[in-house]
C-alpha positions in Angstrom: 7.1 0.1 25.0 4.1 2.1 23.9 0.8 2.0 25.1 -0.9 4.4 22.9 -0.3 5.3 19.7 -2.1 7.9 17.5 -3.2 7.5 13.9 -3.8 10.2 11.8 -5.4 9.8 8.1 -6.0 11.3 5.3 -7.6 8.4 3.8 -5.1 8.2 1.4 -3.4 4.9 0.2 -0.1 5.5 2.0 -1.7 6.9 5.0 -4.1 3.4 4.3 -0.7 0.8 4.4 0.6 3.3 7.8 -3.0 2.8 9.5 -2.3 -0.9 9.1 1.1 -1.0 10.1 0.3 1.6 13.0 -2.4 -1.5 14.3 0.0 -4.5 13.7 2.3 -2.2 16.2 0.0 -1.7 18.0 -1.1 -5.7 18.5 2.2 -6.3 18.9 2.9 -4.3 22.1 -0.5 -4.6 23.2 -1.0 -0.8 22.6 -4.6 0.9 21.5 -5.2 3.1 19.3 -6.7 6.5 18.7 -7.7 7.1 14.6 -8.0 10.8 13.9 -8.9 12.8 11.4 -8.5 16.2 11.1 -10.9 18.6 8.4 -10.3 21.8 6.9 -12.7 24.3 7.2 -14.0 26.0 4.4 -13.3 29.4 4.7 -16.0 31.0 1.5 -15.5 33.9 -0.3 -19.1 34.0 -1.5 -20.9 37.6 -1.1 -24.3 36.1 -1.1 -24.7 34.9 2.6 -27.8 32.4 1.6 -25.2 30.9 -1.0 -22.1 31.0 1.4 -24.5 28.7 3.8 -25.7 26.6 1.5 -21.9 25.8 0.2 -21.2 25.3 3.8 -23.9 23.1 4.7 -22.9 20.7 1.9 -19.3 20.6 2.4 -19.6 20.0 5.9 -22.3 16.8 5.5 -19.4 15.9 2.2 -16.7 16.0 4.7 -18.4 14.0 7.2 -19.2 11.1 5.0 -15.7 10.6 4.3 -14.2 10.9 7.6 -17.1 8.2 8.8 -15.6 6.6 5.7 -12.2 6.9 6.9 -12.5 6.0 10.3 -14.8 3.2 10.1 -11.7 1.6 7.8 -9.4 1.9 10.7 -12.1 1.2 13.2 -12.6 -2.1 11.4 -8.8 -2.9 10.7 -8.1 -2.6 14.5 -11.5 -4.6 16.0 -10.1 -7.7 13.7 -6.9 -7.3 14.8 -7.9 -7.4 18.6 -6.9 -3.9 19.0 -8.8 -1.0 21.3 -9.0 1.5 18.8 -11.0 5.1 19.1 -11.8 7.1 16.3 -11.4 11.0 16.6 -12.2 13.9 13.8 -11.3 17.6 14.6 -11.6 20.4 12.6 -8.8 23.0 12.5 -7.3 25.7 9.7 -3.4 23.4 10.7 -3.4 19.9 10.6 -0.3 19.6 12.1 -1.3 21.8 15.4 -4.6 19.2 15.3 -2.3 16.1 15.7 0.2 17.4 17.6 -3.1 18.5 20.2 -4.2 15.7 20.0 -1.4 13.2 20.9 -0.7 15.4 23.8 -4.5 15.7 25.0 -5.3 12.3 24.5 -1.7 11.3 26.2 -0.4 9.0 23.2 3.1 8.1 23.3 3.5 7.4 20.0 2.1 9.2 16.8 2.6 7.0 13.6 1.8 8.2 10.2 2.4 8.4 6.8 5.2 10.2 4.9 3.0 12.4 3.0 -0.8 12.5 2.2 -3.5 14.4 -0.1 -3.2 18.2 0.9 -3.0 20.0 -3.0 -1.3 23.4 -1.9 -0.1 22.4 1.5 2.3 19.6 -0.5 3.9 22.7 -1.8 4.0 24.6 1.3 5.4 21.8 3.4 4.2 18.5 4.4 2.0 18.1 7.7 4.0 15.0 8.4 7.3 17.5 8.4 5.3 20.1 10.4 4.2 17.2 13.0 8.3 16.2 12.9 9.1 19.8 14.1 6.4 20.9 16.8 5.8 17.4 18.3 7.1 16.5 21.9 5.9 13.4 21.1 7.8 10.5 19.4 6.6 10.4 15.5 7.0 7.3 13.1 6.8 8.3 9.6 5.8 5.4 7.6 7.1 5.8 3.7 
C-alpha cells in the first residue's frame, strides 16, 4: 500500500493528533516516515542594516528551537512505535510548494496532514493544506 508517507507540521495540536495518526499508518503498512517542517523567512523592513541582522539572527536561532522541538516530537512518536522516521526542515516564502517538493524529492507516496494549522494571515488567504490538495501529484490525506 504505501511505503512512504510524508508528515508535515506546524506543531500544532491537530497537526499533533495527524502526526500520530500519520505513524499508526505508517506501523500498520510497514511504511517510514519523513517529518518536515517547513519555516518562513523573515523578510525585514528594518532600514538600519545592524538592526535588520540582529532581528534576523534571533528569529532564525527562535525558529530553530521550535522545529528541533517539533521534530524531535515526531522523531520520538515514530522510534516507539517501531517506525523509520526522518525528520526534515526547509525554509521557503510557500509552504505548500515546500511539501509538495518535498514528497516528490524525497519519493513519498503518501502525504498526510492536518486539515488546517497556525498560519495567522495565510488562514485568510487559503489554507496550505488546500494549496497542497491542488498542486500535489501525490496522494494527500487530510486529517480533521
Amino acid at each position: 500500500m504505501y511505503t512512504h508517507i510524508l508528515l508535515p507540521t506546524d506543531g500544532s495540536d491537530l497537526s499533533k493528533a495527524a502526526i500520530r495518526h500519520g505513524i499508526a499508518l505508517a506501523k500498520a503498512t510497514g511504511a517510514k516516515v519523513t517529518a518536515l517542517v517547513v519555516s518562513t523567512p523573515l523578510h525585514s523592513l528594518v532600514v538600519d542594516p545592524h538592526a535588520a541582522t540582529k532581528a534576523l539572527e534571533q528569529y532564525k536561532m527562535l525558529v530553530a528551537d521550535q522545529t528541533a522541538k517539533y521534530l524531535d516530537h515526531v522523531k520520538d512518536d515514530a522510534e516507539r512505535a517501531g517506525v523509520a522516521c526522518v525528520t526534515v526542515c526547509v525554509e521557503h516564502d510557500k509552504p505548500y510548494e515546500a511539501i509538495v517538493e518535498t514528497a516528490r524529492d524525497k519519493n513519498c507516496d503518501l502525504v498526510l496532514m492536518a486539515s488546517h494549522g497556525l498560519r495567522g494571515v495565510s488562514a485568510i488567504l487559503g489554507s496550505e493544506t488546500l494549496k497542497v490538495l491542488t498542486h500535489s501529484t501525490v496522494p494527500i490525506l487530510v486529517y480533521r
